[in-house]
N, C-alpha and C positions, 0 to 999 in steps of 0.2 A: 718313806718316799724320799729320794734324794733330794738335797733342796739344792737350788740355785751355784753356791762356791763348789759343793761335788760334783757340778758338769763342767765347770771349768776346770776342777783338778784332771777328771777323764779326756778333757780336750787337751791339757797341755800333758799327760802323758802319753796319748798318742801323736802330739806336733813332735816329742821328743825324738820320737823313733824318724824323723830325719828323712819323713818319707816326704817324694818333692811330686807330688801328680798319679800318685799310681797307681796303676790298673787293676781292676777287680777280673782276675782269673779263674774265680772261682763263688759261685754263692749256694747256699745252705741252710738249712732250720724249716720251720712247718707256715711261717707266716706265709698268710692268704691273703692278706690286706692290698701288698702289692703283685706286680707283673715281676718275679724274679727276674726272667730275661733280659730286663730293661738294664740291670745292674751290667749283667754280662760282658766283659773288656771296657766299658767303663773308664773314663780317668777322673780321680778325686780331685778334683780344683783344691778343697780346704776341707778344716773343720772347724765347727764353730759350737757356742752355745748361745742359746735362750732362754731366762728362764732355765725352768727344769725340762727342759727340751736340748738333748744333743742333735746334731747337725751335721750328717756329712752330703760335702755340696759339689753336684756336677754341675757342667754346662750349663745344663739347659732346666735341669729340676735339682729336688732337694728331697732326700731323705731325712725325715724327721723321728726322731726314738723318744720315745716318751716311758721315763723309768716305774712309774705307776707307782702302785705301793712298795712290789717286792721284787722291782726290775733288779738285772746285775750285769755284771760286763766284766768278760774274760778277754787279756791279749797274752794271743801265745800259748794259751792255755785253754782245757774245756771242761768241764764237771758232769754230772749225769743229769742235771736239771735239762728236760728236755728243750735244744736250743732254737728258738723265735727267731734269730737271722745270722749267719755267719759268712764273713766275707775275708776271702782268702787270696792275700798279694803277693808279690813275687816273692818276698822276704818273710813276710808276717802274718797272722792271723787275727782278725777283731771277731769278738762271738758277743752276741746278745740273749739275755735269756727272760722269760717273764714280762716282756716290753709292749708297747704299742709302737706300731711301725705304721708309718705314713708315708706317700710319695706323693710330695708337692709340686706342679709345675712351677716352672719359673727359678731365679734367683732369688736366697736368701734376703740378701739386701728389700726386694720387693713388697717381702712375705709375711715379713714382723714389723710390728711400729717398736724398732730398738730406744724410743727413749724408755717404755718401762721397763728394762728391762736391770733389777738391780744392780747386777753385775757389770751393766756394760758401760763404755767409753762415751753412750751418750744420752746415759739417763737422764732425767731432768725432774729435779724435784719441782719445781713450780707445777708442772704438768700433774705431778703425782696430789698437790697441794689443792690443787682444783676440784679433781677428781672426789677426791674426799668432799671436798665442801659441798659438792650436790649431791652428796649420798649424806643428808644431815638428819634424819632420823637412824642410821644404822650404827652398829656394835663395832667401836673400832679393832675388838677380836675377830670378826669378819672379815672387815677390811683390809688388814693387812694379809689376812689369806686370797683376797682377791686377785689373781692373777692379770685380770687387766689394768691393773695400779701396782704392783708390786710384783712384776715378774720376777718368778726364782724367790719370794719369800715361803715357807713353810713354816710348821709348825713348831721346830726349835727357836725360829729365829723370830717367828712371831712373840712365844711368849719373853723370852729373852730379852729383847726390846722393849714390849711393855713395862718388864723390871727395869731396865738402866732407865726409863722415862717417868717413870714412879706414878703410869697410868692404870686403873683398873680396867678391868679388861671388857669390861659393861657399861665402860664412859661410853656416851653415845657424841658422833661427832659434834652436832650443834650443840655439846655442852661445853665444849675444850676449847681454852679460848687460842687462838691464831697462832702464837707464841708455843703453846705445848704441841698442836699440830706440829709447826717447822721444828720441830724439837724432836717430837716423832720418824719422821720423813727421812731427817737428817742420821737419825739412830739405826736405821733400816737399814740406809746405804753404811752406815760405819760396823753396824756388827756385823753386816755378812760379810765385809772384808777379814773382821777379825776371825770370821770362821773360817775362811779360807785357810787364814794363817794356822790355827790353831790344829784344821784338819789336818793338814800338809804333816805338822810337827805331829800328830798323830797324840794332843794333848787336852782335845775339842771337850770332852767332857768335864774333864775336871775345871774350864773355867765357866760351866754351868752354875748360877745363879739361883734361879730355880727351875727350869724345868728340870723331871724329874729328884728333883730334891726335897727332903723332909722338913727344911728352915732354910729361911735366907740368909744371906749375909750378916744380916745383925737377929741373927737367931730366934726369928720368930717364926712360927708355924705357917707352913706352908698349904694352900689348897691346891684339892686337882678336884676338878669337876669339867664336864663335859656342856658348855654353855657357848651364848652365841645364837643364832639361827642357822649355822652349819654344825652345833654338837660336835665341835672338834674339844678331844682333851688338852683342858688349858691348865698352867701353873701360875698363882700367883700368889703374892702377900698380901690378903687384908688388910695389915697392918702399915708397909711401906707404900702401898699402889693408892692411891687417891681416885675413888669413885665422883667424876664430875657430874652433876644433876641441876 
């Protein structure tokens, strides 16, 4: 599932293509979810991300794509994966495949409460800090999967995170004292920038820590077990990650 920095990278490679308004001349794919016609001559105001939600945004409503587990997106180009939405501009072509497609009324701006959103200009970790603390019985492996506190976090950057905070991934929050929370919070919003970067450079796994990996950094055995109350596969060190109780 694409997490959070990979809809930004897809937004600012389609901001590239220097397109300024333009009109959908064309739409395509099997999705049912909306009223194709509504696309029809169309003018794109923008494109934005949320979260793992991309966004391309008219007037008066907003198309939302949501990449799932095995969503993918072709410009310019098309594969035999049978195609979920394509839309076809004067110059270019955007194709979607594997997706959930939504048509929201209204403005963007309206739509999403953008401070959780990790990636954006106006997250707010206090908000994020809150949130946690009245969820003080849960797994903070959960949490940071939580999409209404950590929009655009998955599961790379969840465990990832838990490593540079040297949290066990079973600490529950009322155990962690205040300090490692903002510690946390703060590690969320800085490693998804680093993935950004790291994607971009096309260099993202090898500064993997441990997910997916055999040992950590200072070469101790790595687990992978499927724990938590949402059984997402988690990586961490027993040895570095401090179980708080």
């Amino acid at each position: 599932m694409p997490e959070g920095p990979s809809i930004v990278i897809l937004t600012e490679l389609i901001e590239n293509l220097h397109l300024h308004k333009p009109e959908i001349i064309e739409v395509s794919g099997n999705v049912t979810t909306i009223d194709q016609d509504r696309l029809l001559h169309q003018k794109i105001q923008e494109f934005r991300s949320f979260g793992k939600r991309f966004l391309i945004c008219f007037k008066d409503f907003t198309l939302q794509i949501h990449f799932m587990l095995f969503g993918t997106y072709l410009i310019n180009d098309t594969k035999k994966t049978p195609l979920k939405l394509g839309l076809t501009l004067k110059k270019d072509q955007l194709n979607f495949y594997t997706c959930k497609v939504d048509l929201l009324e209204g403005k963007a701006d309206s739509l999403y409460d953008w401070s959780i959103d990790i990636m954006g200009d106006e997250w707010d970790s206090k908000k994020a800090i809150k949130k946690l603390k009245e969820l003080p019985d849960s797994y903070i492996c959960d949490l940071l999967l939580d999409q209404h506190i950590f929009s655009g976090v998955g599961n790379i950057i969840k465990n990832e995170v838990l490593y540079r905070s040297r949290i066990h991934p079973l600490s529950k929050i009322k155990d962690l004292p205040l300090a490692k929370i903002k510690e946390l919070v703060a590690e969320a919003r800085h490693y998804s920038f680093d993935f950004l970067k790291w994607k971009k450079e096309g260099t993202l796994s090898k500064h993997w820590e441990v997910y997916n990996q055999k040992v950590c950094p200072k070469n101790h055995p790595i687990a992978k077990k499927e724990i938590g109350k949402t059984h997402r596969q988690t990586y961490y060190c027993p040895a570095c990650q401090k179980k708080y109780n």
